[in-house]
C-alpha positions as CSV (number, residue, x, y, z in Angstrom):
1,X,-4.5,-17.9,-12.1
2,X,-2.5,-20.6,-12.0
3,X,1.0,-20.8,-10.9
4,X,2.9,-22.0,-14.3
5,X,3.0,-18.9,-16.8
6,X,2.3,-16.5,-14.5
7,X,2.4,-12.7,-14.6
8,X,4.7,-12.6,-11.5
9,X,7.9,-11.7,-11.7
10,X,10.3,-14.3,-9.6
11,X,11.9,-11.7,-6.7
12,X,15.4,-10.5,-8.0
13,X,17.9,-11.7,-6.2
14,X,20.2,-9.8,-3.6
15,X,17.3,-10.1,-1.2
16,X,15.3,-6.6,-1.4
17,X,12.3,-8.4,-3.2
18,X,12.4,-11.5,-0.7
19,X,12.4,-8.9,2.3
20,X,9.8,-6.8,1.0
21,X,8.0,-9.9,0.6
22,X,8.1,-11.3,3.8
23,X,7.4,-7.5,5.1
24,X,3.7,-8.2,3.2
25,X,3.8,-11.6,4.7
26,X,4.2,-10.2,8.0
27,X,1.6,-7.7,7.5
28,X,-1.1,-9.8,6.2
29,X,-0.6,-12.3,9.2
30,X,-0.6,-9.0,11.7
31,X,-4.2,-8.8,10.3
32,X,-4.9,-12.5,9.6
33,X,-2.8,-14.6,12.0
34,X,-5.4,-17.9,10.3
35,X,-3.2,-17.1,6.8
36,X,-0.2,-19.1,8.8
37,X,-1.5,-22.0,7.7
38,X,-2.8,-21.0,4.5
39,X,-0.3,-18.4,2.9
40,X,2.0,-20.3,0.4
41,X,5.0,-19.1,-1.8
42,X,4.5,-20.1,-5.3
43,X,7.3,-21.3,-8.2
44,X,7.4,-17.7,-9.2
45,X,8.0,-15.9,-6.0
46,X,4.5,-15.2,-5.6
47,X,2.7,-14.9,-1.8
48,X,-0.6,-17.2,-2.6
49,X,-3.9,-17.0,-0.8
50,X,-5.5,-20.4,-2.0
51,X,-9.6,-20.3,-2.1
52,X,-12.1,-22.7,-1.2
53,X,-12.9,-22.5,-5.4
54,X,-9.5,-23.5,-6.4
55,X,-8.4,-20.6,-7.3
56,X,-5.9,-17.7,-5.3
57,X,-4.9,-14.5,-4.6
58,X,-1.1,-13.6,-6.1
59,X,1.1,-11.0,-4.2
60,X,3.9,-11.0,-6.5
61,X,6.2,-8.6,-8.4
62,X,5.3,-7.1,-12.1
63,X,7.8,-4.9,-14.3
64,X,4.7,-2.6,-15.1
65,X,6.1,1.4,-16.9
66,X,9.2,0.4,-17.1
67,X,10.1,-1.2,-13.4
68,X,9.3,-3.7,-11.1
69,X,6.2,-3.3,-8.6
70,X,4.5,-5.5,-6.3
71,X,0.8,-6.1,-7.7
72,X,-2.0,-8.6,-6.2
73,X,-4.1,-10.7,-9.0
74,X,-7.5,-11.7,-7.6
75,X,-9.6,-13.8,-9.4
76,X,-12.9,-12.2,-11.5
77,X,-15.6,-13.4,-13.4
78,X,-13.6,-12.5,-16.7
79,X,-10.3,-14.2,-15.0
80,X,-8.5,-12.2,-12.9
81,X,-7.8,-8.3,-12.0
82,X,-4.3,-6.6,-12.0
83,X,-4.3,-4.2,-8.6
84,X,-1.6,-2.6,-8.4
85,X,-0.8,-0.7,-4.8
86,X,1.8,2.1,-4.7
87,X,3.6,0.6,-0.8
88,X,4.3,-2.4,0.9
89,X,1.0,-1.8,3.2
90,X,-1.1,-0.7,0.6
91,X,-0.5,-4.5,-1.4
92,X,-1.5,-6.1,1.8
93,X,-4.5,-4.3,2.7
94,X,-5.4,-4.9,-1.0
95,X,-5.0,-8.5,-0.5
96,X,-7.2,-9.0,2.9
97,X,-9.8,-7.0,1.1
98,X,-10.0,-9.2,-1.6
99,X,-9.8,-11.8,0.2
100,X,-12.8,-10.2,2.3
101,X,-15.2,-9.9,-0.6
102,X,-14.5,-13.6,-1.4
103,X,-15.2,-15.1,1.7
104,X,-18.4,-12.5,2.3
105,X,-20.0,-14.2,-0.8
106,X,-19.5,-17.9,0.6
């Protein structure tokens, strides 16, 4: 999953996308104040979760059936995995779970 050629869409401008991002940032650091450090933004817009195996979670924004959506990418055995939430909560709690079942197999 790296960062060039991603998936994720940049945020559109006029600032909806970058405040519903920072809405997910807030709510992932509500849960996981120790993301501070940790959560980056990447070249396309994307929220990043880097993992101890190089790789990272994307929170980042998708035209998926015809318009733009927020969607987390974890990684998989086969690559990666397309989630795609339905709110603003829902793509953070998606996130810290993933982000759960990686560090519970460390």
């Amino acid at each position: 999953m790296a960062s060039s050629g991603s998936i994720l869409a940049h945020p559109a401008s006029g600032g909806t996308a970058h405040a519903e991002r920072d809405t997910i940032r807030a709510l992932l650091l509500e849960h996981r104040p120790d993301l501070d450090s940790r959560l980056l933004v990447g070249p396309s817009g994307a929220l990043l979760i880097p993992l101890p195996t190089g790789r990272s979670i994307e929170i980042g924004r998708m035209r998926r059936r015809g318009r733009s959506r927020w969607v987390v990418v974890t990684p998989s055995a086969d690559g990666a995995a397309l989630r795609e939430p339905t709110t603003l909560g829902a793509v953070a709690r998606t996130a810290l779970g993933a982000l759960r079942e990686v560090e519970a197999q460390r």
